[in-house]
C-alpha distance (Angstrom), angle and dihedral (degrees) to the residues before:
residue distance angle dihedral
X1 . . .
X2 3.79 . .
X3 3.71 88.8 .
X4 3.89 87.2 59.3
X5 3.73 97.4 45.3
X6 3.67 88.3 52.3
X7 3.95 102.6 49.2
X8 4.10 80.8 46.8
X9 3.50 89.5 48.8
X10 4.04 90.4 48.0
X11 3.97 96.6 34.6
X12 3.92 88.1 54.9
X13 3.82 96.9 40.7
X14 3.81 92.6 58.9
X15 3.88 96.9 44.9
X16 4.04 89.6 45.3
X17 3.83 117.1 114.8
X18 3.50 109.7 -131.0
X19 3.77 143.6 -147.7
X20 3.91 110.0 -68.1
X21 3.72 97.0 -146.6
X22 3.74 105.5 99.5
X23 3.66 116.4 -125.8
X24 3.40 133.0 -96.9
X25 3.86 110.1 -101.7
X26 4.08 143.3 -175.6
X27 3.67 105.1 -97.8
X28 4.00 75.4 -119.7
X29 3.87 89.2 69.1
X30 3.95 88.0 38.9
X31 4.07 100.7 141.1
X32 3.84 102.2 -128.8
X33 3.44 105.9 172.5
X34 3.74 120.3 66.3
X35 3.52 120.0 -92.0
X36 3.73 123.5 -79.3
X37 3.87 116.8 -109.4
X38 3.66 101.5 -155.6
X39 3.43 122.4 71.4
X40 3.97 124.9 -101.1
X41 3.68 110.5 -95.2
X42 3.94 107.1 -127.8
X43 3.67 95.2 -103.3
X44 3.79 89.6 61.6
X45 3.99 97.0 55.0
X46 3.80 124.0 88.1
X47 2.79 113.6 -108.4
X48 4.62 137.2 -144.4
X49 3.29 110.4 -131.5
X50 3.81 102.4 162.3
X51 3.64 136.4 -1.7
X52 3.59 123.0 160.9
X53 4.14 92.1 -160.3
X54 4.13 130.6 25.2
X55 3.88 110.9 -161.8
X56 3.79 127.0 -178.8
X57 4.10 108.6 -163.1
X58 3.83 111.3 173.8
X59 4.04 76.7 -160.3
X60 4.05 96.6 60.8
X61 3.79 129.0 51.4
X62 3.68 98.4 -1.8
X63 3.69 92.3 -61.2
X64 3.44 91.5 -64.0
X65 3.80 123.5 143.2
X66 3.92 118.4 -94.3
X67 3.90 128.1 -174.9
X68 3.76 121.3 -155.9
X69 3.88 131.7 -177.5
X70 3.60 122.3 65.2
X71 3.77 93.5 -12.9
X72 3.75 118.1 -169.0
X73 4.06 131.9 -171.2
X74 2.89 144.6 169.9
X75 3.99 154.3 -161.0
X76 3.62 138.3 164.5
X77 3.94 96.5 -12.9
X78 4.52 82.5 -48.0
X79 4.06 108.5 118.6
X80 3.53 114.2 -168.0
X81 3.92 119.0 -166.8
X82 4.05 130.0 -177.1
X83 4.00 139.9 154.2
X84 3.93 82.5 -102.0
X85 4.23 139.8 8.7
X86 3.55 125.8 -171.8
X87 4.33 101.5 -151.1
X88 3.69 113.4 -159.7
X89 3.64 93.8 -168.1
X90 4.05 106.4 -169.3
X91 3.76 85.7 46.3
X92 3.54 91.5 52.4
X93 3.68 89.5 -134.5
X94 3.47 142.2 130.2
X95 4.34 143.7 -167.4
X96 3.54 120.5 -167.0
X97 3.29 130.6 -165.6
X98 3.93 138.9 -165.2
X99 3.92 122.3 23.1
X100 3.46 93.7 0.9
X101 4.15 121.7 -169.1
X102 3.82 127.7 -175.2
X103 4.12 114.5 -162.9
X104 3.64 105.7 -167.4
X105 3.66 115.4 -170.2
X106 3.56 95.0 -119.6
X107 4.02 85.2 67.9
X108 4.15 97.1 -107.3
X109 3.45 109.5 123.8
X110 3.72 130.2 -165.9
X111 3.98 123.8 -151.8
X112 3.73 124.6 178.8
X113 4.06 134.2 140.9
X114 4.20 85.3 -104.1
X115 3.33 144.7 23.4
X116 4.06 145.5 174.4
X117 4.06 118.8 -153.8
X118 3.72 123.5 -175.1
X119 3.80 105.3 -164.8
X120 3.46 95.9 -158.3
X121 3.49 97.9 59.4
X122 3.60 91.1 21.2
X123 3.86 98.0 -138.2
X124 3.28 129.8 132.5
X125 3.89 146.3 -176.3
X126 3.78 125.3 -145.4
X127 3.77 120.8 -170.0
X128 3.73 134.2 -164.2
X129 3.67 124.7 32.0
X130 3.39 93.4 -0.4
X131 3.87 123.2 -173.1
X132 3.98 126.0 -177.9
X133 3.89 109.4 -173.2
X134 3.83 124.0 -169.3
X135 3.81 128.4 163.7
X136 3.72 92.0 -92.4
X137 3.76 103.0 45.8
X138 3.93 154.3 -16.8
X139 3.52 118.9 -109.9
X140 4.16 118.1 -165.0
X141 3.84 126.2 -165.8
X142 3.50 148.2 142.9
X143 3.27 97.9 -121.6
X144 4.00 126.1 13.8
X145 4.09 127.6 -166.1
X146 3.77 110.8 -152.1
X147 3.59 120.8 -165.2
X148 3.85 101.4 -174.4
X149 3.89 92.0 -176.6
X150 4.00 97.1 54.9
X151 3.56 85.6 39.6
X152 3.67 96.5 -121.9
X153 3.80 150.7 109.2
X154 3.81 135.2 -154.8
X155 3.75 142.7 179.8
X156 3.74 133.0 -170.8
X157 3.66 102.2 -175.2
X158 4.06 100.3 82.7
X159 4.11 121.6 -87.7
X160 3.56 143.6 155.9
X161 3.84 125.8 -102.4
X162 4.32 111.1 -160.2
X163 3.86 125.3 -173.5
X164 3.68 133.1 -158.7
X165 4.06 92.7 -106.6
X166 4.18 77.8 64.5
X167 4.03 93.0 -105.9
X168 3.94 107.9 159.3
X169 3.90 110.9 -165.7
X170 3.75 120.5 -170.1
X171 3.65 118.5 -155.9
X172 3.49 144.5 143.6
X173 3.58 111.7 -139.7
X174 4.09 125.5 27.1
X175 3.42 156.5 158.4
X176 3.60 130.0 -147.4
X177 3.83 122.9 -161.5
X178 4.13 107.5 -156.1
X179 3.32 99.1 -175.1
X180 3.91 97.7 53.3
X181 3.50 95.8 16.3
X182 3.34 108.9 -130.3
X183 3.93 134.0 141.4
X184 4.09 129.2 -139.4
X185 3.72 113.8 -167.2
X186 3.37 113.2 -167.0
X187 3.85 121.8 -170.4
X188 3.76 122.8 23.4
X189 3.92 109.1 -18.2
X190 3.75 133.3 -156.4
X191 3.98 121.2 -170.3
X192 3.56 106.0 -171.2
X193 4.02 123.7 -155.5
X194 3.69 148.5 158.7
X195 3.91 95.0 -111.2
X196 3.93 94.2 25.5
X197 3.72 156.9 25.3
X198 3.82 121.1 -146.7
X199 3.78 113.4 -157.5
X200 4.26 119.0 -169.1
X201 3.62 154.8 149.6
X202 3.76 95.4 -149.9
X203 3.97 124.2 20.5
X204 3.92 131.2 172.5
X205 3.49 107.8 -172.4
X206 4.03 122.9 173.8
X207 3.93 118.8 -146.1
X208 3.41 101.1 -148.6
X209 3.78 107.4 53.9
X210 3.78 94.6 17.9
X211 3.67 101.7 -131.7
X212 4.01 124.6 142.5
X213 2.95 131.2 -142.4
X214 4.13 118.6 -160.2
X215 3.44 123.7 -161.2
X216 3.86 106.3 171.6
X217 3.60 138.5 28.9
X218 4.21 110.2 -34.8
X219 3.64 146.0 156.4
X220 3.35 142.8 -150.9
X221 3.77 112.8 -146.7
X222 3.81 119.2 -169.6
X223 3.77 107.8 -137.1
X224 3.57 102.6 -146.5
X225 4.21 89.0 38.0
X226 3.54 103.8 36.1
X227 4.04 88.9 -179.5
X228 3.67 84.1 59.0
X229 3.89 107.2 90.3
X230 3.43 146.8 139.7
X231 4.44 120.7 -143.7
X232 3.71 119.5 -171.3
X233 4.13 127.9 156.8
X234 3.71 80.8 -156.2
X235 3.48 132.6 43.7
X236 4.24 162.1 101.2
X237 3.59 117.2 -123.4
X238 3.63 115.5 -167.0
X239 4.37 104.6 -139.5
X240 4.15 94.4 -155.9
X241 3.55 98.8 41.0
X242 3.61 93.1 29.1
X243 3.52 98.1 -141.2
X244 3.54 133.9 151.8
X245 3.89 135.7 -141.4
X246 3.80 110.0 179.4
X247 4.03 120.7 176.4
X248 3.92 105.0 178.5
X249 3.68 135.0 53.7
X250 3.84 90.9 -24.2
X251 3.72 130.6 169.0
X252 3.75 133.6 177.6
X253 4.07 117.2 -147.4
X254 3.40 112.4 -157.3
X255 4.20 137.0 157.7
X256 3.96 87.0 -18.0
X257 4.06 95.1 -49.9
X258 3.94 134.9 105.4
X259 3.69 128.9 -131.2
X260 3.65 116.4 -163.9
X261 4.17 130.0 168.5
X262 3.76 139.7 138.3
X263 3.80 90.0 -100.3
X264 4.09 126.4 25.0
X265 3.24 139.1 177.2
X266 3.91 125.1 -166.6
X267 3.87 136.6 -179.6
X268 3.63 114.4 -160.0
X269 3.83 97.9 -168.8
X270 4.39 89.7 53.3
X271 4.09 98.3 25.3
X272 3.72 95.4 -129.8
X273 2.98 116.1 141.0
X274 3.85 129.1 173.0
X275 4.20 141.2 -166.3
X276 3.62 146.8 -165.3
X277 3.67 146.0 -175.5
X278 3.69 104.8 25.9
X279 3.57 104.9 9.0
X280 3.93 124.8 176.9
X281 3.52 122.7 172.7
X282 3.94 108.2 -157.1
X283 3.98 123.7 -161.5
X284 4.06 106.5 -174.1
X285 3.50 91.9 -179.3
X286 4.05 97.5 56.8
X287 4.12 85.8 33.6
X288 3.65 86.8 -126.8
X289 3.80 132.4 124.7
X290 3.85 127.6 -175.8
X291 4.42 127.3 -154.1
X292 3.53 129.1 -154.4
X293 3.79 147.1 140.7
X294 3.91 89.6 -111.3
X295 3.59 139.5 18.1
X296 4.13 157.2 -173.8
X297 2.93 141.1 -138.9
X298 3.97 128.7 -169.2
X299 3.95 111.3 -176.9
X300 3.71 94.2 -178.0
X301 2.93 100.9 52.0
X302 3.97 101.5 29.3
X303 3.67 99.8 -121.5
X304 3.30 147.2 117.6
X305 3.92 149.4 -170.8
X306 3.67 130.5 -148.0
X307 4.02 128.3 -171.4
X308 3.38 146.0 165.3
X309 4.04 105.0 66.9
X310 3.29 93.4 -27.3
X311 3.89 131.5 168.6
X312 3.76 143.8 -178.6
X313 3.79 127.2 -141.9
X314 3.71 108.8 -162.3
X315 4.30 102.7 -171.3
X316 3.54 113.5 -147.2
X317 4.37 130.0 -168.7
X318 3.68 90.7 -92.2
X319 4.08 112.0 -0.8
X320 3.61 135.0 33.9
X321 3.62 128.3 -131.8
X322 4.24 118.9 -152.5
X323 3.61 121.4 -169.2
X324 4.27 132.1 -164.8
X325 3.55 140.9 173.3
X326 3.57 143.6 120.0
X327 4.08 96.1 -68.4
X328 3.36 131.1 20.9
X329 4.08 120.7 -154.7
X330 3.68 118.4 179.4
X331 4.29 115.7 175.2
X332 3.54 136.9 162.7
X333 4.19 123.2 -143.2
X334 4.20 140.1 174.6
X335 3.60 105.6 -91.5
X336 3.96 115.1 -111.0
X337 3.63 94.9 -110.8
X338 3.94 109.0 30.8
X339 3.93 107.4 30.2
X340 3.84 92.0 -166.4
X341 3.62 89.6 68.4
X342 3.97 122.2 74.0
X343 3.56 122.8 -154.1
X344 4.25 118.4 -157.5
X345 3.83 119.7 -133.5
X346 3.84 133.0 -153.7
X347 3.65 118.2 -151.8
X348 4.13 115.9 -177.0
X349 3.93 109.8 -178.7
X350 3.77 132.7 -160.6
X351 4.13 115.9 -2.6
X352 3.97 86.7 14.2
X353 3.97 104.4 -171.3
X354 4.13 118.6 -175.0
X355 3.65 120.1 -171.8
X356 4.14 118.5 -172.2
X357 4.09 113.0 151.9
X358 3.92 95.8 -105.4
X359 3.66 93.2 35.5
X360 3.68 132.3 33.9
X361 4.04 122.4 160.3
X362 4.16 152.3 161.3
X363 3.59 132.8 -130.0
X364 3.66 137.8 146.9
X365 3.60 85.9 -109.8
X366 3.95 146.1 -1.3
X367 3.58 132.1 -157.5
X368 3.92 111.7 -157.5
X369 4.32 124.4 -168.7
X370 3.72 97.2 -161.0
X371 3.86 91.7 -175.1
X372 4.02 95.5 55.1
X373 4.08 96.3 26.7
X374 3.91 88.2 -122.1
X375 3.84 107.4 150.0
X376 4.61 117.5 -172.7
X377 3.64 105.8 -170.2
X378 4.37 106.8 -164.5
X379 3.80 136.2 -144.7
X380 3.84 115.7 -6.6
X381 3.98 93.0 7.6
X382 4.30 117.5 -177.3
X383 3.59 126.9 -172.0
X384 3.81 125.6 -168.3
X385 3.50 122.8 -165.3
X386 4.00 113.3 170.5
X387 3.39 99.5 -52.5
X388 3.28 108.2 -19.0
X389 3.63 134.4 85.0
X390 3.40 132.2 -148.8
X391 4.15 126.5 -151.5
X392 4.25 142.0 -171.7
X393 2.91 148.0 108.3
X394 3.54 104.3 -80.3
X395 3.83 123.5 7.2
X396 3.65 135.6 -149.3
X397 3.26 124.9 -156.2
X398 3.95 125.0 -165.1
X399 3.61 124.0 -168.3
X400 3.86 133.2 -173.3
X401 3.65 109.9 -110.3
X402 3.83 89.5 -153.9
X403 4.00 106.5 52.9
X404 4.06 88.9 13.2
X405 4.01 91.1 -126.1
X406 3.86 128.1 133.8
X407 2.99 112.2 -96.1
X408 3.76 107.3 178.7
X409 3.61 140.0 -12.1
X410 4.00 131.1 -147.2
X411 3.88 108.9 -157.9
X412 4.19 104.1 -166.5
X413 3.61 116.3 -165.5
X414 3.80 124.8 18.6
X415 3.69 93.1 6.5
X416 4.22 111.5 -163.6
X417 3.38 127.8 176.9
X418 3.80 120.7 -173.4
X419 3.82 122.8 -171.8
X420 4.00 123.7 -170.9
X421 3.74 98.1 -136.1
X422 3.97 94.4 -153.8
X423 3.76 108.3 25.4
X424 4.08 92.1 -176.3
X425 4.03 85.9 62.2
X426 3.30 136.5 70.3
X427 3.75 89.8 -144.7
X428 4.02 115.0 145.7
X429 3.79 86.0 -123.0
X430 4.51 121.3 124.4
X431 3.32 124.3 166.2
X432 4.28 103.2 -141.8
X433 3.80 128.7 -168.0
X434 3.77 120.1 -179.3
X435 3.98 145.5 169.6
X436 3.64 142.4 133.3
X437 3.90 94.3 -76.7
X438 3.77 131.1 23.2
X439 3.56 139.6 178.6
X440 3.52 121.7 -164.1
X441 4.09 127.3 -164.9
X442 3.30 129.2 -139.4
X443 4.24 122.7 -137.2
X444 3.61 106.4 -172.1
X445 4.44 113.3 -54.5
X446 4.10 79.8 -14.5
X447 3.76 149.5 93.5
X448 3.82 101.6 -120.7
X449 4.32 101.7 164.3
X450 3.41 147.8 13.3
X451 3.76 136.7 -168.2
X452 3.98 120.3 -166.0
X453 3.64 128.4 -158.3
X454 3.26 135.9 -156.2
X455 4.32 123.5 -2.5
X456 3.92 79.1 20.1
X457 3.77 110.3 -176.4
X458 3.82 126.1 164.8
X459 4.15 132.4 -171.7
X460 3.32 115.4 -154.4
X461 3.67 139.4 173.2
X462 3.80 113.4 -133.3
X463 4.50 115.7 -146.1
X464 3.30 122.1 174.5
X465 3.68 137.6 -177.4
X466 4.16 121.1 -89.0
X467 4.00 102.5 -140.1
X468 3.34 93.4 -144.4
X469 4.11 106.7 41.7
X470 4.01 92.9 31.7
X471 3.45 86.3 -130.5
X472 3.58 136.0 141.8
X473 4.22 108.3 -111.9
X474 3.48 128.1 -174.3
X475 3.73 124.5 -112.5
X476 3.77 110.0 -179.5
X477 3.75 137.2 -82.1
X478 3.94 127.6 -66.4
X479 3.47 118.0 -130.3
X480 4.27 109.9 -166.3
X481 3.28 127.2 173.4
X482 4.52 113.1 -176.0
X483 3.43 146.5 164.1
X484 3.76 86.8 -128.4
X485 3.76 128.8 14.9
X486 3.67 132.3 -161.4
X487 3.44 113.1 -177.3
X488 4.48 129.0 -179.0
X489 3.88 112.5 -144.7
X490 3.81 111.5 -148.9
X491 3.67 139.0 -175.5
X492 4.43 87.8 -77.1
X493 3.47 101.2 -5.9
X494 3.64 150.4 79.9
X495 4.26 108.3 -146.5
X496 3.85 111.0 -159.5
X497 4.03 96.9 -147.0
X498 4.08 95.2 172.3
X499 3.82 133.0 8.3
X500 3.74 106.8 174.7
X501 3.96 138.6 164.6
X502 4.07 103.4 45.4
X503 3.56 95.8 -4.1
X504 3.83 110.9 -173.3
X505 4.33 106.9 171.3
X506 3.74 122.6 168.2
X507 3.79 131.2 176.8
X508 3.79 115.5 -150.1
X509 3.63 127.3 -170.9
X510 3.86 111.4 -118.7
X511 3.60 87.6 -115.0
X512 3.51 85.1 59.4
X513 3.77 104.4 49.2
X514 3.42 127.5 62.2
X515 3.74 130.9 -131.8
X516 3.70 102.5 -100.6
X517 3.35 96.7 49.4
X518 3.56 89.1 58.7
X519 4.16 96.6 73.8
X520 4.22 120.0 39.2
X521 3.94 107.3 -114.2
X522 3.64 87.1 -105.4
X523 3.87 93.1 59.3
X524 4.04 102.6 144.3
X525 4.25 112.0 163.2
X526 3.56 106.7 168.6
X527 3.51 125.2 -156.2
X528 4.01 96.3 158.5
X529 3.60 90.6 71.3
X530 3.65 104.1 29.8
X531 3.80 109.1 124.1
X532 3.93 110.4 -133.6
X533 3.66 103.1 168.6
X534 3.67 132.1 33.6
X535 3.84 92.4 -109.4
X536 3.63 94.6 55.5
X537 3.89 86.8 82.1
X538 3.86 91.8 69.3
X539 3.55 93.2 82.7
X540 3.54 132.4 46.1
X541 3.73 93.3 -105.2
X542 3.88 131.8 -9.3
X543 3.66 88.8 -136.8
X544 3.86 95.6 -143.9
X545 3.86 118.3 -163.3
X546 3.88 102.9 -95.8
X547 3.66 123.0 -106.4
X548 3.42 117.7 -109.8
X549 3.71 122.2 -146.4
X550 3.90 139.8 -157.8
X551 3.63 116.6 -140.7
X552 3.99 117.5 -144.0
X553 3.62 102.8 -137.4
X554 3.90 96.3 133.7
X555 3.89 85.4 115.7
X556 3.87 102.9 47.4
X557 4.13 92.3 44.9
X558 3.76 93.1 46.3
X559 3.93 89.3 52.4
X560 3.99 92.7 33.8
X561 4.18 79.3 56.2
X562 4.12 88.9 49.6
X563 3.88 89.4 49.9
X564 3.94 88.8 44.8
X565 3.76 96.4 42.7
X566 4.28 89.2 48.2
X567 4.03 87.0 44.7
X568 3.86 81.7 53.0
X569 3.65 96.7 46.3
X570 4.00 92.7 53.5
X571 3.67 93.5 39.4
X572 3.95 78.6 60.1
X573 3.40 98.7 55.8
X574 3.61 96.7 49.5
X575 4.25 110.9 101.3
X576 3.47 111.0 -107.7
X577 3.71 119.3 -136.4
X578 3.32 119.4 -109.1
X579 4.15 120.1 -144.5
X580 3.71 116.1 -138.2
């Protein structure tokens, strides 16, 4: 019996005229095109599957008829069911009200407490606590625009969109693509995760090989390491492998530093990170900052390493330090004897240049402990310091972690130090000390004392002052060869203080020495390579002009000529020998 009251009930609703007033719509469902003149073929109508009630109120819905209980339709292989459903048959159209549920057959389905469905267009709105479930996420609004046709749905009102890998993403306006999955947040954007938090203005993010794509302003916030982020304006980010491709205005934060470049690439799960094209690697709390061409980053294990002309410009509280070679290493580790403390490290490889304003120097490669000021310059080291110029093998450097000056220098191996005795001249005069070891003190910006050890041998050129003209008046050169040397630089001279262990020291007037004895054999000033400004260290060498001296010896060839003239004169006297 209920069978036949039903197909009655079904047979009559379908062939029932009704109301000619055309329903009340969401401008969404607003029918722009003109109607169409054919009929709908049978597959297009909605269609009643079940209703447990039909009721025809002139008081409710225009007087049209509405079913409620267990209502069931249906188009296209889409079954929509609610407590109630208002069917407006020659519009094709449809409300429904009250634990409402559309099954589409591509296995989304919508739920909400109302919803509108034109089944021409076959779009629909659902309003209040709306839910649209698919295999690959959850999507919850207040109200939801379905497009069944495009394949898509979108809300404007605010929501949440969840995935199965337990993503949350906050947003208020976006579009969801069924068919191919993907997601356009529009607006500002928040992706919420267990590891991460994404923060936009414009997101597209695809479902099924969970990649996004940024196209605005966003960050990448590490949960655990909030100071740890990544910001791009341009970008992918890969959600499993959680890695990051960013292409405009990008920078990496990580353990306190800054990575920018034209291009980057960062892997959260690893930490490295990489750059090119304009790459500067900036460490506020070390007040250093270091160029290249390319660059990388090690989160893990707080490094990094910068090529391709690159250079690091560590700022000081009254001086600046710039450093340049081939490769550029910078890394932070516990110190040996308190692990809570971390000490930073500055590695320069191959052609290593330093410039500071009382120090500037070349080697093919220098090792700097920015935490204890302890500086180890490698293979071939040079260190200028006004003019003077400091040789070895290998070179230390130690600075003053207070007022960030040199204060000494140990010089192991071949130790030469070469003094210009009258800087304002262009007099072939040097004062030299050398030795296997030296150490060399500091005064202020300037190179005050040395001390020589081992084969220590010094040439020095001796003034005094005339009594009568108060002016300074050469004696001659000193010629001192020690076990130990200790020698005072001054503002022209070279003071021997102490010359100990086998000390042999003689002072010859310059008529008296010649010039090669003047300079050791291994006499090597450079002025080519001498750095005089900072931006001489970003090239190899600045390839200055080389200075040309004048060497003094007016006195020795006037008294060489004597000695040759008198050698003449007795030669002269001598009889000559007469051949028969």
């Amino acid at each position: 019996m209920r069978i036949i009251l039903f197909l009655f009930i079904f047979i009559s609703t379908l062939s029932m005229a009704q109301d000619k007033t055309p329903v009340k719509r969401d401008p969404y469902l607003q029918n722009t095109s003109p109607a169409k003149s054919q009929p709908l073929k049978p597959e297009e109508k909605i269609k009643l599957i079940n209703a447990d009630k039909i009721i025809k109120d002139p008081a409710k819905y225009d007087g049209n008829q509405y079913f409620i209980g267990n209502v069931q339709i249906e188009q296209k292989g889409s079954i929509l069911t609610a407590d109630e459903v208002v069917l407006y048959s020659e519009e094709n159209f449809a409300k429904a009200i009250g634990n409402v549920r559309l099954q589409n057959a591509d296995g989304s389905v919508i739920t909400a407490v109302e919803m509108e469905y034109d089944g021409n267009t076959q779009k629909g709105v659902a309003r209040k606590n709306v839910v649209l479930t698919d295999p690959k996420q959850t999507i919850k609004t207040e109200i939801l625009y379905y497009d069944k046709l495009a394949s898509q749905a979108y809300f404007n009102t605010g929501g949440t969109i969840s995935d199965t890998q337990g993503n949350v993403m906050y947003t208020k306006s976006a579009t969801y693509f069924l068919d191919t999955k993907m997601i356009d947040f529009v607006g500002n954007v928040k992706i919420d995760n267990a590891q991460y938090i994404i923060e936009g203005v414009n997101i597209k993010q695809n479902q099924n090989t969970k990649v996004a794509e940024f196209f605005g302003p966003t960050t990448i916030t590490n949960r655990a390491n909030p100071k740890n982020r990544v910001y791009t304006e341009r970008g992918t980010y890969r959600m499993e492998t959680k890695e990051a491709f960013l292409n405009k205005n990008s920078k990496i934060f990580y353990n306190d530093k800054i990575l920018t470049g034209d291009d980057m690439y960062f892997n959260q799960i690893t930490g490295f990170g990489k750059a090119t094209g304009n790459v500067t690697l900036d460490d506020p709390k070390e007040r250093r900052y270091i160029k290249g061409g390319y660059g990388e980053i090690f989160e893990k294990k707080d490094s990094s390493m910068m090529t391709k002309n690159p250079y690091a410009v560590k700022i000081m509280e009254k001086d600046t330090a710039y450093f340049a070679a081939e490769k550029i290493i910078s890394f932070q580790k516990p110190d040996s004897l308190d692990i809570t403390v971390k000490k930073s490290f500055l590695r320069a490889y191959k052609k290593a240049r330093i410039y500071k304003s009382n120090a500037q120097g070349r080697a093919d490669s220098i090792a700097f402990n920015e935490t204890d000021g302890v500086m180890h310059m490698f293979t071939n080291p040079i260190l200028w310091s006004g003019e003077k110029q400091v040789t070895g093998d290998k070179v230390e450097a130690y600075f003053n972690t207070k007022n960030e000056n040199i204060d000494s220098l140990k010089v192991i191996g071949n130790a030469f130090a070469i003094s210009k005795v009258d800087s304002l001249t262009l007099k072939d005069e040097f004062n030299q000390v050398k030795g296997k070891f030296m150490t060399v003190y500091y005064q202020g910006n300037d190179i005050k004392e040395a001390r020589v050890v081992g084969n220590a041998q010094a040439i020095v050129y001796v003034d005094d002052t005339d009594q009568e003209t108060k002016k300074p008046e050469r004696i001659g050169i000193t010629l001192s060869t020690c076990g130990i040397i200790g020698a005072l630089f001054e503002e022209k001279a070279l003071q021997i203080i102490s010359c100990s262990i086998g000390a042999v020291s003689d002072t010859y007037p310059m008529s008296k020495i010649e010039p090669s004895r003047r300079k050791f054999p291994d006499f090597n000033w450079n002025t080519k390579d001498r750095i005089r400004k900072w931006q001489d260290i970003l090239v190899d060498s600045p390839n200055n002009e080389e200075i040309k001296y004048t060497a003094d010896n007016e006195l020795f060839d006037k008294a060489q000529k004597t000695i040759d003239d008198e050698k003449a004169k007795e030669e002269a006297k001598k009889p000559k020998r007469v051949r028969k």
